[in-house]
N, C-alpha and C positions, 0 to 999 in steps of 0.2 A: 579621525576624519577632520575633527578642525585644526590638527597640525598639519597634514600633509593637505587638505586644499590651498590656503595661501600662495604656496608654495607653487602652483603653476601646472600645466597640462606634463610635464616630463615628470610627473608624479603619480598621474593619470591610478597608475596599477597600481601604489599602495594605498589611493583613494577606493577603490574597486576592491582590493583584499580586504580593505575594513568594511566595508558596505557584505561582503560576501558572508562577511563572521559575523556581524549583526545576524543577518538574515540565517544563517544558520543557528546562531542560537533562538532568534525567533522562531525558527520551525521546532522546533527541540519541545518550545512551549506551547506547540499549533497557532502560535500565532500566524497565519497563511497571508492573509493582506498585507501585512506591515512585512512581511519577508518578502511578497513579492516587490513591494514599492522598491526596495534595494537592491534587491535581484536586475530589476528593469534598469536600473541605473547604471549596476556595476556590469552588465553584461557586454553592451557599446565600447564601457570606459576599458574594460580588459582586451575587446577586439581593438580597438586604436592604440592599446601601448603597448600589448603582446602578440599581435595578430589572431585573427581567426581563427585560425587553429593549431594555437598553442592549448594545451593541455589542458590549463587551468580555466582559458576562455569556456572548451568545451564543457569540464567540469562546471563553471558557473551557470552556463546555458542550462545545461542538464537539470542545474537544482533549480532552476527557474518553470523549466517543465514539470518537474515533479510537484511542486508549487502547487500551478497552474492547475493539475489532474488532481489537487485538494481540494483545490475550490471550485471544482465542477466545470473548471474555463476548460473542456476538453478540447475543442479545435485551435485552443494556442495553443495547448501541450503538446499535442500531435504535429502538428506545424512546428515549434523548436525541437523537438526527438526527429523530425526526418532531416530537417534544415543540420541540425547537429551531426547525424549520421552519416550524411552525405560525406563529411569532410572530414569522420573518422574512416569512412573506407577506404577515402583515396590518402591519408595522411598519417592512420595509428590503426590499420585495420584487426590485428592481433591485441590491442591497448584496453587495460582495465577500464581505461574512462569508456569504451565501444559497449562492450560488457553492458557495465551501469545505462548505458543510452539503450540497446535492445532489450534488458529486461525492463525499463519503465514505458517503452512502448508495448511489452507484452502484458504487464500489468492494465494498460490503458483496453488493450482490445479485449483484456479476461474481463473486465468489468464491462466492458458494453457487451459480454457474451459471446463474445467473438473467438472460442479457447480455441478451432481450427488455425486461425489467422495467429493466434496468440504464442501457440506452441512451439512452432518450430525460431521464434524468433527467442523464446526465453531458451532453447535448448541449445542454441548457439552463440548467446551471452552463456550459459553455464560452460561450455568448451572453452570462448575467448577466456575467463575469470579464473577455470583451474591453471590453465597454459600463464596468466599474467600472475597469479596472487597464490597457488598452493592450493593443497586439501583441505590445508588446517585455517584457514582465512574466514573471520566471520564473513567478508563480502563474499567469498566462496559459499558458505552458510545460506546467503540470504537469495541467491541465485539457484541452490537449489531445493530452495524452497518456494521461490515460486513457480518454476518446474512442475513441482508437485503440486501445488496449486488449482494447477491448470488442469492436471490429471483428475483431481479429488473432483474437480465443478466436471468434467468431464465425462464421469464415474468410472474412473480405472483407478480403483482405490488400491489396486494389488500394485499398480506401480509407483503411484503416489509415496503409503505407506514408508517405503526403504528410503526413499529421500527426502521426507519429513525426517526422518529419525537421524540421517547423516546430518541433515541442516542442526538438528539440537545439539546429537555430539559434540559438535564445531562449536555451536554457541556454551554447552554447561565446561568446553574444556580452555576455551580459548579467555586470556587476562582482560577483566577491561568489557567484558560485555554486561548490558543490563540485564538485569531481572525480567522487567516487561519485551526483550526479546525471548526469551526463552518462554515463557507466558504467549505470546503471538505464535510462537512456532507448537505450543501445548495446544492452543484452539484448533489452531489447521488439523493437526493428528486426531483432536476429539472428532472434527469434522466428518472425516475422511474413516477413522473405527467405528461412528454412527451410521455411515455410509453402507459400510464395511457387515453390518449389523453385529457387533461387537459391544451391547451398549453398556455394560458392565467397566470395559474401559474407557473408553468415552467419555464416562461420568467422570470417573475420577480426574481424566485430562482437563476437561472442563471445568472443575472445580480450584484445580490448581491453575490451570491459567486464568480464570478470575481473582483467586487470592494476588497474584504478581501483576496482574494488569492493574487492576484496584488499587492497589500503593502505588500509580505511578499516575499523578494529576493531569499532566497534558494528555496522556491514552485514550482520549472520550474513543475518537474510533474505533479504536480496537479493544478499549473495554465493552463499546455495543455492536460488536461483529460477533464477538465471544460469546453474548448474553444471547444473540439472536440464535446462535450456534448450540444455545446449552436449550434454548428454549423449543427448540426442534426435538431435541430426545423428551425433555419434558412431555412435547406432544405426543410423541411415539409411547410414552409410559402413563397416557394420561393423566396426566397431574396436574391441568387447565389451569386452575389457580396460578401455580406456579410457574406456567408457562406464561402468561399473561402480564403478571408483576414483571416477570423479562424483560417481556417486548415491549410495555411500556415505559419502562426505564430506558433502554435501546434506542424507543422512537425520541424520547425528552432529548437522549445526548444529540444524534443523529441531526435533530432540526436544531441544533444550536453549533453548529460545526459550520456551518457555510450559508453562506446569501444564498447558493443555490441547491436543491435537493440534491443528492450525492444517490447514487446505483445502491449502496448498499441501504439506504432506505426502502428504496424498493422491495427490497429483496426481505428485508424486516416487515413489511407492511404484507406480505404475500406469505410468510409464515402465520400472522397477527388473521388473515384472511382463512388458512386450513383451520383453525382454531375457531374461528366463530365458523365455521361450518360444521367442528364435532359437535360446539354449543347448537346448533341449529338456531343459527342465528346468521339466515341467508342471504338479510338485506344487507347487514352489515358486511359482512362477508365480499358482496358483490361490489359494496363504494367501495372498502379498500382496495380491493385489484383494481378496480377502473384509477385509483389512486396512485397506486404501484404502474400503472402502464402510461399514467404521463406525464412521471416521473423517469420515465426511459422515454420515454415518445419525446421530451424536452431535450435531451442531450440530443 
């Protein structure tokens, strides 16, 4: 960046490409603020030197939305995934980059709970992704896993299941993928076999995607999605102690992730909630969920 600003606005887009790699390894490390500050910059500066909707613009938007739905900013995310969409249907309606824009608005409506509204947009990013990228593509992987996603919160664990397991395939066989995806895609499946009432294996998925989430420092989230996820069979197996150490590990990451409470707190606080109800421990019990509902009642 400080070689190519000097150098004048017809530089515009390798100013913006460096701002966009920042901000991309900043996310890498959760750092979300400091990605988006460059994000916001390089977004304009790529619409002025490449147009609107060239590819990369979209692609930068996109990561700027995804951002955004970290840090709880949900009506600017929503607002750049439609604003972005709009101009991949009439300009790259078939394009990988559409893909990546319909499944991070599908992830946005799974999380306000909206998997009706959610579904059909992640299952038409999984069509645009196999037509753009292959069977064997982690971004194929990662689409349909959240597919499945949608299914597992939904509770149609019988469909979920098959594309949890295709999404890992792709991840344990393809060059170049981390550890802690394959660990995020172990949680979902514990999920979904806990779901499923399967809890024998369950455990062990959840065991394993804790050991690979846990070696991987920036993961807070999905090290405490995972925990909230393990802490649920916990409950299911009685083991309250144990459930508990969880959820409070889960809640420490959770409120250190964002200025503003994030859904999947909620959703931690309303597990942390059936637990002080086996305890019989009803007051308690009852502030957490009045806590969990205005923590969605705020988005």
């Amino acid at each position: 960046m400080q070689f190519w600003r000097p150098l004048g606005s017809k530089y515009d887009a390798h100013v913006a490409s460096a701002l966009y790699n920042k901000a991309e390894a900043q996310s890498g490390l959760r750092k979300w603020r400091e990605a988006a500050a460059n994000l916001e910059e390089a977004v304009p500066l790529m619409g002025r030197s490449l147009g609107p909707h060239h590819w990369r613009t979209m692609h930068c938007r996109n990561a700027l939305a995804n951002v955004y739905q970290m840090l709880g900013e949900r009506d600017k995310s929503l607002a750049l995934y439609n604003e972005t969409l709009a101009g991949e249907r009439e300009f790259d309606p078939n394009g990988g980059e559409t893909a990546r824009t319909l499944a991070g608005l599908a992830m946005l409506y799974t999380r306000d709970g909206k998997t009706d509204e959610a579904l059909p947009l992640a299952e038409e990013a999984l069509c645009i992704g196999l037509r753009a990228h292959g069977e064997k593509d982690p971004e194929t992987a990662m689409l349909y896993s959240t597919v499945a996603q949608i299914h597992t919160l939904a509770g149609r664990t019988e469909r979920a299941l098959p594309l949890i397991r295709k999404a890992r395939a792709i991840y344990e066989s393809a060059p170049g993928v981390a550890s802690w995806q394959i660990g995020l895609t172990l949680s979902q499946e514990g999920l979904a076999l806990l779901y499923d009432g399967k809890r024998a294996l369950a455990e062990r998925d959840f065991q394993e995607a804790l050991r690979r989430l846990s070696e991987c420092a920036p993961c807070g989230l999905e090290l405490a999605t995972a925990e909230s996820h393990f802490a649920l069979l916990r409950l299911q197996q009685h083991k309250f102690n144990e459930a508990d150490a969880l959820l409070a590990k889960a809640i420490s990451i959770e409120e250190g992730i964002s200025e503003r409470p994030l859904p999947e707190m909620a959703t931690t606080l309303e597990i942390l909630a059936k637990l002080r109800v086996q305890e019989k421990r009803f007051d308690d019990a009852e502030q957490l969920h009045a806590r969990a509902q205005t923590i969605l009642a705020y988005r």
